[in-house]
N, C-alpha and C positions, 0 to 999 in steps of 0.2 A: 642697320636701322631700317631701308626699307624695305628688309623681307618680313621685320613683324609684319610691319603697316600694311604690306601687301597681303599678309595669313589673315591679319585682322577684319580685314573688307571684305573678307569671304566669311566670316564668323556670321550666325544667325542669332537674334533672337527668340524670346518662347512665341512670341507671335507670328512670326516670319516661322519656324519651324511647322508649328500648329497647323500654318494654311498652307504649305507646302505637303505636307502628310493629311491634308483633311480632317484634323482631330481638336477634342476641345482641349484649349491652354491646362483644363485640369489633367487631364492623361498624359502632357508634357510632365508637367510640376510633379504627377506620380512617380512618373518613371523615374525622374532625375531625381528625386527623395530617395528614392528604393536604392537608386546605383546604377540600375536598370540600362540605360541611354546613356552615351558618352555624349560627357560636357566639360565646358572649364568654366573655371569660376575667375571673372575678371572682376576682382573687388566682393561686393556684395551682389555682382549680377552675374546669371550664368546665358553662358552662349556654348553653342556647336557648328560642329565643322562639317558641312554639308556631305562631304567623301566621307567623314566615319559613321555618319546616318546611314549612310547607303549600305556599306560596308555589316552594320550595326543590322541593318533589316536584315540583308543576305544572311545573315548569322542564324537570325533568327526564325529565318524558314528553311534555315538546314542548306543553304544554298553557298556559304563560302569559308574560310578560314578565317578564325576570327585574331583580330590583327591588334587589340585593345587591352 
């Protein structure tokens, strides 16, 4: 039980993502509609996991293996 709690407290929201990447909360919500961005959906709200942003960019400047 406390290794959700512990994954969980690392989870972001679209707003916490947003300002972390500089981007408006709509370009979050695009991408996560699209499939675009990995996320999980906890209930009716989605969150992401700061490692597979990272991961998830690398991807997508041709820079790592994509792990998702």
């Amino acid at each position: 039980m406390n290794n959700i709690k512990d994954k969980t407290q690392h989870l972001l929201n679209v707003d916490e993502l947003a300002a972390r990447l500089n981007v408006p909360k709509g370009w979050i919500y695009e991408r996560t509609s699209r499939g675009d961005i990995p996320f999980i959906k906890v209930g009716k709200y989605v969150r992401f996991e700061w490692n597979a942003i990272l991961d998830w960019l690398k991807d997508e400047q041709g820079l790592g293996e994509k792990k998702y």
